[in-house]
N, C-alpha and C positions, 0 to 999 in steps of 0.2 A: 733132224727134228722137225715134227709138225704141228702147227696148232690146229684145235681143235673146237666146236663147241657144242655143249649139249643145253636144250633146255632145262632149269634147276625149278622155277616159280614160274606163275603167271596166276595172275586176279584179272577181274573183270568188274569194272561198276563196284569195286571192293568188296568181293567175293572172292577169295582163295582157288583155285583151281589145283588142286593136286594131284600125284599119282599119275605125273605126264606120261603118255604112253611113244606120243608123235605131236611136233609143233613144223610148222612150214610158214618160212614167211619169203613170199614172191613180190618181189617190186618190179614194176614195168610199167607198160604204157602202150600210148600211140605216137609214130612220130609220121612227118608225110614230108618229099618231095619236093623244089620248088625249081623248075627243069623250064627254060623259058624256050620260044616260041624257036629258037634258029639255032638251037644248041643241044647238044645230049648230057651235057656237063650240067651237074646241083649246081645250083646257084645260093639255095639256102634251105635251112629242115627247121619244118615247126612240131614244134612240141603239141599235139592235142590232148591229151589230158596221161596225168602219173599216177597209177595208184598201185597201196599196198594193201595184199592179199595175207592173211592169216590162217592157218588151220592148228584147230590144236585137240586133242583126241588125250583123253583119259580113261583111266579106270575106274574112277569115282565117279560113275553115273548118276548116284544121287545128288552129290554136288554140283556138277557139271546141267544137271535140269533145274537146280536151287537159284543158278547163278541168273537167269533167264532162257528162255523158248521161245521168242517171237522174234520175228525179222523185221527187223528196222528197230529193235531197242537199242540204244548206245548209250555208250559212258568209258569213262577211262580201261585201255588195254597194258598190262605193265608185263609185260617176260623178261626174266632175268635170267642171262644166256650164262654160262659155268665156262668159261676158257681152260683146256686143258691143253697140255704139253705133251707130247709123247714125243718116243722115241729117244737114243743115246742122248743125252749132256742135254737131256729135258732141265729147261728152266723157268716161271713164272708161272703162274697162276694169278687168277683174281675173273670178278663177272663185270660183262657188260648187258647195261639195261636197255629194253628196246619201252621206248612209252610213245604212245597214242591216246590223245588227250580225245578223240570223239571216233571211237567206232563204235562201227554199225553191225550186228549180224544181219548175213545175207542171204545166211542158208538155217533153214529150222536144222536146232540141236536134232539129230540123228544118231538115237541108241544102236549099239550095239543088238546081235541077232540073240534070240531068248537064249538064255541060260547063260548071257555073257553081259559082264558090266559095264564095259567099256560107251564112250559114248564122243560123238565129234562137234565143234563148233567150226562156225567159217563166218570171219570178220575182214570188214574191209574199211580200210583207213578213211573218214571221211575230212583230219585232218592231217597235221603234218607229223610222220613219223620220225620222232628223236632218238638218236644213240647216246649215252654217255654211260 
């Protein structure tokens, strides 16, 4: 058995975003080195900065231009992840939410090519991203 998850919802600034086509969420960072003068051995690693990356691509391009278009608007990002079971002697279901109380888009919304509705955002966490 393996679980599984798919994107189910996501709002933005409380706008609906539906019709998810692709959602990606990357967390990472920077970390550095601290290698002292008479040694090859880390002595300690700093954290320079953590952020979360979002991308989330629907079909409801009207929606998706309604929600906002500018870069650097922010307000609450809420997706609600669908956990799925598969596989023999599959058991449990239920969703986890991912909330980001101040993102930012980083990239202008980017329609889809003519004759296609689809449309993509990319948001990046400017606070702290919570699971529950």
């Amino acid at each position: 058995m393996s679980l599984g998850f798919r994107a189910k919802t996501a709002s933005f600034g409380g706008t609906g975003l539906t019709d998810l086509t692709n959602l990606s969420v990357r967390q990472g960072g920077a970390s550095y080195d601290l290698i002292g003068d008479a040694s090859s051995n880390v002595l300690d690693v700093f954290v320079d900065s953590i952020a979360t990356d979002i991308t989330v691509s629907s079909n409801d391009c009207t929606l998706m231009g309604a929600a906002s278009n500018e870069v650097g608007d922010s307000g609450s990002l809420i997706i609600v992840f669908e956990k799925r079971a598969t596989g023999r002697a599959a058991a449990g279901s239920g969703d986890k939410t991912l909330t980001i109380t101040a993102a930012l888009i980083s990239k202008d919304f980017n329609a889809g090519s003519n004759g296609i509705g689809a449309g993509t955002f990319t948001f990046r966490a400017a606070g702290q991203a919570t699971w529950s």
